[in-house]
C-alpha positions, 0 to 999 in steps of 0.5 A: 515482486517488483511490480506487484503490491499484495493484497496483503498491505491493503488488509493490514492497513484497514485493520489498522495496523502498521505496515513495514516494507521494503521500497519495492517500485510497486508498493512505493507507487501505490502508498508513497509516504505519509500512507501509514506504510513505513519503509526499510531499506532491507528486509533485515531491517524490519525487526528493528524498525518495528521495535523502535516505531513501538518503543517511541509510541509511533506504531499507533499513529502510523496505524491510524494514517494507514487506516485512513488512506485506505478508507479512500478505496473501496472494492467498488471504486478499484473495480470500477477503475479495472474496467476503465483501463480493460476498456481502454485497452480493448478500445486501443486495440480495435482501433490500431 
């Protein structure tokens, strides 16, 4: 779970929802700050970030910004980027 970034994060964010996660490498990779996700240092934590995003009116806007950085992919473009890099490693590799 390190490593990896769910599916899941990509779905909610275009269904402009707000999204609470920990900082696990992968996703910080991915979304960074300012994406819409929001970060917590423990699972533990979640509850009580999204109680206090509501209660401030914050949870809207962190929607409307996750919604927006992932309008900036699409399945084509992600595709397109996947067979680059299997390209790229096929062509690595023939030539070593």
């Amino acid at each position: 779970m390190q490593d990896i970034v769910p599916i899941k994060l990509y779905e909610s964010m275009a269904m402009w929802k707000l999204v609470i996660t920990t900082r696990l490498p992968g996703v910080m990779t991915e979304f960074g700050d300012g994406s819409g996700v929001i970060y917590v240092d423990t699972p533990e934590d979640v509850l009580n970030k999204a109680i206090v995003l509501v209660r401030i009116e914050r949870a809207k806007e962190e929607g409307i910004k996750a919604r927006r950085f992932v309008e900036t992919y699409s399945g084509d473009s992600i595709t397109d980027e996947f067979e680059r890099v299997l390209e790229d490693v096929i062509t690595d590799n023939i030539y070593k």
